[in-house]
N, C-alpha and C positions, 0 to 999 in steps of 0.2 A: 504494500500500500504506500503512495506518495507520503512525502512528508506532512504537506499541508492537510492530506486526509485525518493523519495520524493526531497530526494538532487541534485540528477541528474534534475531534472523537476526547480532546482530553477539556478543550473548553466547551463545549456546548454538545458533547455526549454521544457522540457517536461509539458504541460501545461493541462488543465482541465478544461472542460463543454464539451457537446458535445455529440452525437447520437449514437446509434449501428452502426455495421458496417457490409457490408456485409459479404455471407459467406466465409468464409478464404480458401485461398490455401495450397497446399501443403507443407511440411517443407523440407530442405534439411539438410544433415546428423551434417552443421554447424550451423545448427537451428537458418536459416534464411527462411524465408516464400517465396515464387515463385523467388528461386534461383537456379543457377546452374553456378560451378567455371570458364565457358567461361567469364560469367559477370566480370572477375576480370582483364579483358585486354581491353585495351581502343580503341583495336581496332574494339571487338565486337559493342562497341556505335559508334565507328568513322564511320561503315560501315552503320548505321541505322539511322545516322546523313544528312538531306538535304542539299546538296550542304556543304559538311563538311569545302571545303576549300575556302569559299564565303567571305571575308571581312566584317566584319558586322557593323564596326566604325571604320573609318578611321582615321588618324596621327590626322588632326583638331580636330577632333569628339572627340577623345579622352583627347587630352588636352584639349579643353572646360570642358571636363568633371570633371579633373582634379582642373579643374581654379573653377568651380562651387560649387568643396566640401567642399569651402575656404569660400564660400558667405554663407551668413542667410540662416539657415534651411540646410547647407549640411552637416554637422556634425565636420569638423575640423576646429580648430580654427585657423589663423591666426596671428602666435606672433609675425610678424611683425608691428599690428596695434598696440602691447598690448604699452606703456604709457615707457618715458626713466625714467620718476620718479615713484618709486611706495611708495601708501600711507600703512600707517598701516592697512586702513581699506580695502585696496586690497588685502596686504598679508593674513592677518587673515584669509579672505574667502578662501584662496586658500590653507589653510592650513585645514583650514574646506573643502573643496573643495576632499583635497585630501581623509581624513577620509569616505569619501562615493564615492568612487573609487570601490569597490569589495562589493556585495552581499553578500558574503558569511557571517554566522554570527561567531563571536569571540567568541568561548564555549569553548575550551578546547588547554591546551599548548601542546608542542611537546611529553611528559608523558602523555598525558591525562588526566592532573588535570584542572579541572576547572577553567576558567578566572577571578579572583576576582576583586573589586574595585580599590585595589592598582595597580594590573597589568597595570589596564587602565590608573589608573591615571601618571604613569611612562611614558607607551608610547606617552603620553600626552605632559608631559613635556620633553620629549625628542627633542620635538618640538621647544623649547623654544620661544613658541609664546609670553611669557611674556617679550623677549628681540627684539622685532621687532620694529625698530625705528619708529618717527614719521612719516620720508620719506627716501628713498634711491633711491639708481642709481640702473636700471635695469642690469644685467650683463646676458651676453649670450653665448654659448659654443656649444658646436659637441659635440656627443656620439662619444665613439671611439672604441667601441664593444660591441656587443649585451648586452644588459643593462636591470637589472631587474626593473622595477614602482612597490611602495610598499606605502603600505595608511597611515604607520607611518616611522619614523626613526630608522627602526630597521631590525636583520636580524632573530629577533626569529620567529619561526614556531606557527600559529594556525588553530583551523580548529573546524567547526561546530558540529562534533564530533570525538569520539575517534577511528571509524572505517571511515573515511569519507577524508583518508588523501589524495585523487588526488583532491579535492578544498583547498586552503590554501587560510587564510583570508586574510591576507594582501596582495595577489598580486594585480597588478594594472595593469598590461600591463607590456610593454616590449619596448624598444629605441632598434633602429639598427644601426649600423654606419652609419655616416653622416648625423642624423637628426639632424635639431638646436632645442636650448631648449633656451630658458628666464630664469637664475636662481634669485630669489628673495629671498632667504632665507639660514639659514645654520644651521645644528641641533644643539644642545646642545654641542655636543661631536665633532663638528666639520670634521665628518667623512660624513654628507650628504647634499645635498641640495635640496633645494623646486625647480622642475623644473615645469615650465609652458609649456608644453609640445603642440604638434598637438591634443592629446587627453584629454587636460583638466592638470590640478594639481599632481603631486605625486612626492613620494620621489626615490633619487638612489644616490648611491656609490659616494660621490666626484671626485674618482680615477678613475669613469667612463665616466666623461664629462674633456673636453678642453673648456676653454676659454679664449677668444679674441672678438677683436670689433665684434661690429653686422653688420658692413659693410663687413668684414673678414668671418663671422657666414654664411649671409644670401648670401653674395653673391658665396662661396662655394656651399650653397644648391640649386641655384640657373641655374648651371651647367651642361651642356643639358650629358645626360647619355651617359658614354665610350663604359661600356660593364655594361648589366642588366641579375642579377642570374636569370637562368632559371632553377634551379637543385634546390629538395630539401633543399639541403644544397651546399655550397662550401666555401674553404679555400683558400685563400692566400698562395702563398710556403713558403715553413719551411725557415726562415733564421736568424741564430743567430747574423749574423750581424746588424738586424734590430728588436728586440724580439719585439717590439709594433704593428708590421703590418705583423708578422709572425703567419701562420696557423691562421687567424683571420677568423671565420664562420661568413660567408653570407648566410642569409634564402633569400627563393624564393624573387623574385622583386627587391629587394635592387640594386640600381643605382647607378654605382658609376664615377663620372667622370675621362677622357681619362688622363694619364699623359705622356707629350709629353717627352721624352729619345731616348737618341740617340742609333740606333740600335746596333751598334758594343762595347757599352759601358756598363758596368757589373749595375747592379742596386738592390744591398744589396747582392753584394758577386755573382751576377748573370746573367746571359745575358738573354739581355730580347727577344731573338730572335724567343723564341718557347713558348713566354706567353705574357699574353695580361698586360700590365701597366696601374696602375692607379692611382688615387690620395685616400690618406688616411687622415683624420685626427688621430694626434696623441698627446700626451698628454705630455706636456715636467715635469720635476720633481719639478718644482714652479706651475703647473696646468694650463701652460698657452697653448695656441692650437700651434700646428702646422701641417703644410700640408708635407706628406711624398710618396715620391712612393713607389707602392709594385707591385707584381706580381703574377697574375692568370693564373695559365696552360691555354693553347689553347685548351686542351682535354677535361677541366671542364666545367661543362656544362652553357654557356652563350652566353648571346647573342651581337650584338655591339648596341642594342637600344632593343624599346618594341617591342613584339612578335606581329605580326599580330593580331588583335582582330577576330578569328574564332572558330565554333564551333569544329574543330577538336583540336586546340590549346587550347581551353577551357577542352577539355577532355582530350588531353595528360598532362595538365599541374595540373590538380587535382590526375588524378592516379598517380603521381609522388610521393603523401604523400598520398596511400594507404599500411595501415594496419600500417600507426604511430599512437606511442601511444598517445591517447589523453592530452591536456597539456591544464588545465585551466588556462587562460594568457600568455599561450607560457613557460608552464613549462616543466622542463623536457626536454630544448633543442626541445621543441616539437609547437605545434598549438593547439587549440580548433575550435569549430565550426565556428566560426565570422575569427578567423585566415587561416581557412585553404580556402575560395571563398576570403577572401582580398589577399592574395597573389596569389592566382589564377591570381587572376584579376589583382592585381599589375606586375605581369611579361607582362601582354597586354598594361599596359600604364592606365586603371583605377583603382580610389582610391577608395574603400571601407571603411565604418567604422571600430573602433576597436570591436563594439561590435551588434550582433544581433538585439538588438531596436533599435540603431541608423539606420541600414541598411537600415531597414522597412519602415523608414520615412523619411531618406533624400529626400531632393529635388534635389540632383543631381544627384540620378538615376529614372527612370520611375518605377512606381508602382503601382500596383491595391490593395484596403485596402477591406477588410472585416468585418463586424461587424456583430454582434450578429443575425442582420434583412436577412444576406443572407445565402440560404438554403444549407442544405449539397449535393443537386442534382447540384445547382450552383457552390458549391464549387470543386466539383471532377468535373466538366465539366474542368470548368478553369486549373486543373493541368491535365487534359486529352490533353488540347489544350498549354499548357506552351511549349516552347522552349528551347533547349538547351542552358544550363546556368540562365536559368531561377531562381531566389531563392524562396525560400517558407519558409516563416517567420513564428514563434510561439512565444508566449513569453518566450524570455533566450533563444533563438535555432534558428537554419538558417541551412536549408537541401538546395542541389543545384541539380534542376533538371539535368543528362545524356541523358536522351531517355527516350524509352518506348519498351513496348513490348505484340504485341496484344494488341495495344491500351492501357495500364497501365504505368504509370509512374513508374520511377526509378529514385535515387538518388541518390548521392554520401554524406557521412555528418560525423562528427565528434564526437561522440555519445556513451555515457557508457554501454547505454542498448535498444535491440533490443523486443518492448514490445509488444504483439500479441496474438491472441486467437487461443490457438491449433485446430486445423481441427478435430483431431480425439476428443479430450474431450469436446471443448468449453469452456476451461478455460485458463486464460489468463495467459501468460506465457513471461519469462523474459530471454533472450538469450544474458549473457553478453558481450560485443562487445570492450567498452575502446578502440576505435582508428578509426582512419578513416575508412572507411565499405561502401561498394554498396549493397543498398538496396529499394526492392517495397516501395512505400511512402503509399497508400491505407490500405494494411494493418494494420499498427503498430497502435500503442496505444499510448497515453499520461498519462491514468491512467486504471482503471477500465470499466471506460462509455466512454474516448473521444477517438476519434481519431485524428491524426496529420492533417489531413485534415480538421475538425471542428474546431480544436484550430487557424488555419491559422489566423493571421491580416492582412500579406500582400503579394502578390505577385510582388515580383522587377524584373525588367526588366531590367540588365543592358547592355545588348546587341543591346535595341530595343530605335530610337531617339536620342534626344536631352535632355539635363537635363530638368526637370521638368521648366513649365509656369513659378512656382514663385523661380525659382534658377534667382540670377542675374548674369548678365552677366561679362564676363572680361572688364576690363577697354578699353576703344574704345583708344588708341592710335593713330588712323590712321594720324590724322590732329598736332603729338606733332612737327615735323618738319613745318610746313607749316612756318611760322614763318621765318625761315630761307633762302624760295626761293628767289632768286636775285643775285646779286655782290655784293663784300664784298672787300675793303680791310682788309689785312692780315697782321699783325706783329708779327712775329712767333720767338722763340728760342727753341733751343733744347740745350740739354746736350753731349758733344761729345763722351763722354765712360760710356754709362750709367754701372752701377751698380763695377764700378772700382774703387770705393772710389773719382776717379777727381771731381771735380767741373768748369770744364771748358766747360762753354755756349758759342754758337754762335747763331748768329741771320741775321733773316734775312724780308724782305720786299718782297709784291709782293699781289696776288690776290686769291683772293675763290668764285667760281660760284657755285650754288647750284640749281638746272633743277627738277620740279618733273617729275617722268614717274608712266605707270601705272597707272592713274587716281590719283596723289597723295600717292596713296601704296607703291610705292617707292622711293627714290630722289637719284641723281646723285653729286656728288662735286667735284668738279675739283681744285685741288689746284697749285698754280703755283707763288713761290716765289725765291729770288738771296739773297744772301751773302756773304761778304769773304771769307766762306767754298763751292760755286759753290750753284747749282741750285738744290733746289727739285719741282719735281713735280708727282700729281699723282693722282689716282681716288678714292674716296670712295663710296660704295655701299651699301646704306641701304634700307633693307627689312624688311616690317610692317608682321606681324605673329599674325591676326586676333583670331586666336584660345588661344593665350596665352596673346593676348595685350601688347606684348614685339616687341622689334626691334632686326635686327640680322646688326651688322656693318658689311662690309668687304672695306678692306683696299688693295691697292696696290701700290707702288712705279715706277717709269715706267721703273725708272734706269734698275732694274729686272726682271720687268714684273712677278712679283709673288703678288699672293695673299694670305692675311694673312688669320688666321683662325677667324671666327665672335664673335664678341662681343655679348654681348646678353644681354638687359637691358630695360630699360624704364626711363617715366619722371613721376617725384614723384616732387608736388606740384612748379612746372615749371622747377625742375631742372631733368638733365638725369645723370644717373647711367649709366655704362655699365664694363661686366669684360668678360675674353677671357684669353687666355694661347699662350705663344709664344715663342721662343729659340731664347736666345742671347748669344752669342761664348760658343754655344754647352750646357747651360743650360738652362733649363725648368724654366720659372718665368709663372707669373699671370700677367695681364695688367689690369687697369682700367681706365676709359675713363671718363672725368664727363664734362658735356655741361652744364657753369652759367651762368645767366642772370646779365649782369653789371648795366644794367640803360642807359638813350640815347642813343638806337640804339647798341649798346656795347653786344658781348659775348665772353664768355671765354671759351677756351678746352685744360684742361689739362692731359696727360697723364702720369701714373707712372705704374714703375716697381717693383715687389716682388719676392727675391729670396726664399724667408721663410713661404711661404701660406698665405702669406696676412699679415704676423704680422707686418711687416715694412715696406713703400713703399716708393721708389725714385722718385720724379717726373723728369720726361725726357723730356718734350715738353708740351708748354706753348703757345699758340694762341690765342692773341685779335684780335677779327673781329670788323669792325664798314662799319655799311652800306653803301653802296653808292648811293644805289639806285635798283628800279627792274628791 
């Protein structure tokens, strides 16, 4: 087998063992085997698709699933749990960690000379793993634009050989804006640092992360989605008023929360009347975060949440990156194979791995595995009978079922070379492809003797159930209020102009009744206290959201009879988090809400304002409860 065969087989799976294959079909003139250029419109599959526009996992379904990718065995790590202290012997690993980030192997520089000792030992020490304290404080931050993951501190180019340049060794993956990262580390040269990322350890651009608290970090990420890219790509409008969140590219899925602006009021030199606003992180010139609005045409294509989970949306939203060029780790401004069904599936509201073996095995998608012992009459049954959206796993490689046609499966997948034995000769033959491509899955080849269908491990289901038996589940929240039900007196102050620079509290006296309904899934509170500033009173409504094991607050005053927009949060080892967005004289802040346990019967709820994304916050209202009784 060619070289380039061999390389393609180790990034994106072309794999090896495995049976004859039956006899081949016909070629077409783009020397793809039982094709024909209808195949290349998604409405051919939409219309051979059952029940196309059928909901297959709903808003809950989906977020479980989400919540699930988080737990043991679903593949993404949770750097919310990771440790506020880290020791040297955490970083180190992660610095090792990151060094086996990318497959591919380290042979030759951007000239094509050979990688020698010293090379290594440079990138090495680039690291400056030899200056990792004994302990340090965790620091955490937002990508603030699509962001390269690299396995050392560097930006030079290698690659397994000197013809072999669409693998580059050190890629790692890729940040998009608005993910949080853990930073732990800082290179030699002071130009990158170790982020502990959703997908594990790797290096990226200082310039390209913001930081700020992890309260600030997570609870940004944390921010039920404005508008979600549904377009291959999209941009923020051009505004030189704002160069940080101008023209800023959004890949498929990316979520980015609503930014409340007042309609008639220009927003980076613009009115926001014919674009959708949202909130950015951005990165101020000491490196620290801030939150910024920016603006997305109405025209471009998104959505205001996740796309329906269907199979004709699973089909419009893959040929959308038909015929891009393939990008191993998202190079190239482009996707690979693991990339291009993870944003699929990310613009529906499910999380995918970054990487093909991870896919195979989560526990938080459904999946049937294969091994060695099941036959190849077994195996073409099973993609006879797969579903659309179906994946079909190989090692290094992930194809995603479309259809079928005459009973034969069809593909959509991300893939250098289309490998297959000629009809007229019988000898196998290589159709090079480098980009997204629909193609018969039965035919093709992995080497010489296997076929794609022999090499299969696993077939995922992410469209079918509930996450796997052993995904754990979300945090059962339902009972964090219970605690609460009864009468309460209330000794409440507020601040009279929040965010005016005053400091002038009033205060006031009166009651809090707190009612569950809905069997406990919900709770009522009724607040009703007097002061020298006159009378507040008003309702709050909170809703348990089983799927995410969060709470969504909603607030009203009755002076207005308005309701505010929901907090959204949880309680983390008895105390509650919650943050929301809200306009005070005509400016867009963040609110955070936190519920403390005082001791004897005693709680506390303080709430504060940020005008700045979270980097500063005002507290405005201050409530001790103490019970009365039930």
């Amino acid at each position: 087998m060619k070289a380039a065969h061999l390389l393609a087989a180790l990034a994106c799976g072309l794999a090896f063992s495995g049976r004859a294959s039956a006899a081949p079909p016909a070629v077409s003139q783009s020397g793809i085997p039982a094709f024909d250029e209808a195949m290349l419109s998604p409405d051919y599959w939409i219309r051979r698709a059952p029940e196309p526009d059928a909901v297959l996992r709903d808003a809950r379904a989906t977020a479980a699933q989400r919540a699930a990718a988080y737990a043991p065995g679903g593949g993404f790590l949770d750097i919310r749990t990771l440790p506020a202290t880290l020791t040297r012997a955490q970083v180190l690993d992660w610095i090792r960690g990151a060094e086996q980030q990318s497959p591919i192997k380290l042979a030759v520089d951007d000239a094509g000379r050979p990688v020698g000792p010293d090379t290594l030992q440079a990138l090495r020490d680039a690291t400056a793993a030899g200056q990792v304290p004994a302990t340090a404080s965790a620091r955490h931050g937002l990508a603030v634009r699509r962001a390269a993951l690299r396995t050392y501190p560097s930006d030079r180019t290698f690659f397994a050989a000197p013809d072999q340049r669409d693998y580059e060794s050190l890629t790692a993956g890729t940040l998009f804006p608005g993910e949080p990262v853990l930073v732990a580390h800082t290179s030699a040269d002071g130009r990158w640092l170790l982020a502990v990322t959703t997908q594990g350890p790797a290096w990226v651009h200082a310039d390209d992360i913001a930081l700020g608290p992890a309260d600030t970090v997570f609870g940004y990420a944390a921010l039920p989605p404005g508008r979600v890219v549904t377009g291959d790509h999209v941009h923020t409008v051009f505004t030189p008023e704002a160069p940080a969140v101008s023209q800023l590219d959004l890949d498929m899925g990316v979520a980015l929360p609503r930014a409340d602006v007042l309609p008639d009021q220009p927003v980076n030199g613009a009115s926001p009347y014919a674009s959708w606003a949202v909130q950015l992180p951005v990165r101020r010139a000491d490196g620290t975060l801030t939150i910024q609005p920016a603006l997305i045409r109405r025209s471009a294509d998104t959505a205001p949440g996740y796309l329906p989970l269907t199979r004709a949306n699973i089909i419009r939203q893959s040929f959308k990156l038909l015929g891009e060029r393939y990008g191993w780790g998202h190079q190239f401004d482009a996707r690979d194979c693991s990339g291009l069904v993870a944003e699929t599936y990310r613009s529906m509201g499910l999380l995918l791995q970054h990487s093909s073996g991870l896919q195979g095995t989560s526990t938080a998608l459904e999946h049937r595995t294969f091994t060695a012992t099941d036959s190849h009459a077994a195996r073409v049954q099973a993609v006879r009978e797969a579903q659309v959206g179906d994946l079909v796993v190989v090692p290094g490689h992930v194809l995603m079922i479309i259809g079928h046609v005459n009973g034969e499966p069809y593909v959509i997948q991300d893939v250098p070379y289309a490998v297959f034995k000629d009809p007229a000769t019988g000898a196998l033959r290589g159709t090079k492809l480098n980009q997204v491509s629909v193609t018969p899955l039965l035919p093709l080849h992995a080497d010489d003797t296997t076929l794609y269908v022999d090499a299969m491990t696993s077939l995922v289901q992410p469209t079918r159930g509930q996450a796997a038996t052993t995904t754990s589940a979300p945090h059962d929240g339902q009972h964090d209020f219970d605690w609460e039900i009864g009468n309460w007196d209330t000794q409440l102050k507020r601040l009279r102009e929040p965010l005016s620079g005053k400091t002038d509290w009033v205060e006031y006296t009166g009651t809090s009744v707190v009612k569950a309904v809905m069997g406990g899934r919900a709770n009522l509170v009724e607040l009703d206290v007097h002061g020298s500033a006159g009378r507040i009173a008003g309702v709050s409504l909170r809703l348990y959201q089983p799927a995410s094991g969060q709470w969504a607050l909603h607030f009203a005053n009755l002076a207005n009879g308005l309701m505010t927009e929901p907090m959204q949060g949880s309680f983390k080892d008895g105390r509650g988090t919650f943050y929301g967005t809200d306009t005070v004289n005509g400016r867009a802040v963040r609110v955070r809400f936190l519920v403390v346990p005082m001791g004897g019967g005693q709680w506390r709820f303080e709430q504060a304002y940020s005008a700045d994304g979270g980097q500063r916050w005002e507290t405005n209202w201050i409530a001790i409860d103490t019970r009365r009784g039930r």
